[in-house]
C-alpha positions as CSV (number, residue, x, y, z in Angstrom):
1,X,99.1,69.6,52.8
2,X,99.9,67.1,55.0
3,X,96.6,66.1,57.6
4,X,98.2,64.0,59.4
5,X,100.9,66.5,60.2
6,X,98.9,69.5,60.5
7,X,96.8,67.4,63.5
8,X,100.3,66.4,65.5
9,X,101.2,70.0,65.3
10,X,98.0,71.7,66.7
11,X,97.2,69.3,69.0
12,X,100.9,70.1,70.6
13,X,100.5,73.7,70.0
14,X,97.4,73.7,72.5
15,X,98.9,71.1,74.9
16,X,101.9,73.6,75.5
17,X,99.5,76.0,76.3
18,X,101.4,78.3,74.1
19,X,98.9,80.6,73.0
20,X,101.9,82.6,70.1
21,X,102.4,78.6,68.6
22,X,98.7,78.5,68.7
23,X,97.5,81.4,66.9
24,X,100.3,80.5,64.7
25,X,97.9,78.4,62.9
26,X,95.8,81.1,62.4
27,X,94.9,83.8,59.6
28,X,94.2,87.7,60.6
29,X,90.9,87.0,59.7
30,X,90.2,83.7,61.2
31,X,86.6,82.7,62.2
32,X,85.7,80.4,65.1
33,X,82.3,79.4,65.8
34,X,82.0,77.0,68.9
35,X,79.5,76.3,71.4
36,X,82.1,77.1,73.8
37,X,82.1,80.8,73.0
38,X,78.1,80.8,73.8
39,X,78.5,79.1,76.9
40,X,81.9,80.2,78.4
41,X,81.0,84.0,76.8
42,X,77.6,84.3,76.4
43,X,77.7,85.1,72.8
44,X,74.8,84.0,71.2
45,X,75.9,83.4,67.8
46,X,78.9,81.4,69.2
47,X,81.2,83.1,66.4
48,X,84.1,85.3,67.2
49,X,86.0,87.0,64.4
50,X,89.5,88.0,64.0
51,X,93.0,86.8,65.2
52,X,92.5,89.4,68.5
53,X,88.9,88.8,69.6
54,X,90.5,85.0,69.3
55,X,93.3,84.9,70.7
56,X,91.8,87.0,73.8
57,X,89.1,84.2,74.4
58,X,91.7,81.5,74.3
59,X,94.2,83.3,76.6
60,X,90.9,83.4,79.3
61,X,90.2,79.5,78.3
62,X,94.4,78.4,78.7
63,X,94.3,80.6,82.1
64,X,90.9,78.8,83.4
65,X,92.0,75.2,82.4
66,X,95.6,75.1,83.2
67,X,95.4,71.4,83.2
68,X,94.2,71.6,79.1
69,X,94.8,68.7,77.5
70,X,94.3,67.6,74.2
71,X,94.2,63.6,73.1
72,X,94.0,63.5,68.8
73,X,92.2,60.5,68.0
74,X,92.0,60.6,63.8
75,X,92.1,63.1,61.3
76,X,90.0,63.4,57.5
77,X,90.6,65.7,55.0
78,X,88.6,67.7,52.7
79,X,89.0,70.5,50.3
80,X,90.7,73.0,51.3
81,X,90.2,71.6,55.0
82,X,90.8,68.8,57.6
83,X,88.2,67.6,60.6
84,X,90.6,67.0,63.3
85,X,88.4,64.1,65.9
86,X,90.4,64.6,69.4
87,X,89.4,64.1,73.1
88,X,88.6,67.5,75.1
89,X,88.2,68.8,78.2
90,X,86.2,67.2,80.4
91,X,86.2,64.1,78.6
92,X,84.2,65.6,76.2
93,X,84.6,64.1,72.3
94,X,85.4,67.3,69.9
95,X,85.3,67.3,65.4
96,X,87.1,70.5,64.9
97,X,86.4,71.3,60.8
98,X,89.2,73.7,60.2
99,X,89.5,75.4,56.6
100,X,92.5,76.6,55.0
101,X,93.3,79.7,53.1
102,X,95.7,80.4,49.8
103,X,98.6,80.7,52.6
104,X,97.5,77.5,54.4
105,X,96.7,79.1,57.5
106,X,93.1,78.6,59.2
107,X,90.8,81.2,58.2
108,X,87.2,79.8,59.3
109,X,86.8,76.7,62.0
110,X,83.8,75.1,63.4
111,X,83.7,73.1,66.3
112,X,81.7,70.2,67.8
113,X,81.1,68.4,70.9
114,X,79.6,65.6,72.0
């Protein structure tokens, strides 16, 4: 897998605001756990699960930051997964640590902000 690649790609996916390229990324059974979700949805465990409980969160987050813009700063990789480093919303710093499945498609991702 190419990091480097794979970082260019989503970061362009979310600054189209194309929420289909986005989820492209994306297994059926993707988990997210962000401190977004807590904060922006109340959930307390900051987890969501599933490429439709997912996708419905982002499509609220694309529709209440129409001026979402990503800025990728550097990119590591792991086993089976990458830490994307990338400037946020609100000027906010974000590590994204996304893990990859047999199909290389993001099944679980954490997120982090400074």
């Amino acid at each position: 897998m190419d990091a480097q690649k794979f970082a260019e790609e989503w970061i362009e996916s979310w600054n189209s605001h194309d929420l289909e390229n986005i989820m492209n990324h994306y297994s059926e059974d993707i988990v997210i756990t962000t401190p977004m979700i807590k904060l922006a949805a109340g959930i307390e465990s900051g987890s969501l699960q599933g490429k439709d409980q997912v996708a419905a969160y982002w499509r609220k987050a694309l529709d209440k930051i129409p001026d979402l813009y990503f800025e990728l700063v550097g990119v590591t990789i792991g086993v089976d997964s990458v830490a994307l480093y990338y400037k946020s919303i609100m000027n906010k710093m974000a590590i994204e640590v996304m893990y990859f499945d047999e199909n290389g498609l993001v099944n679980k991702m954490i997120a982090h902000y400074s």
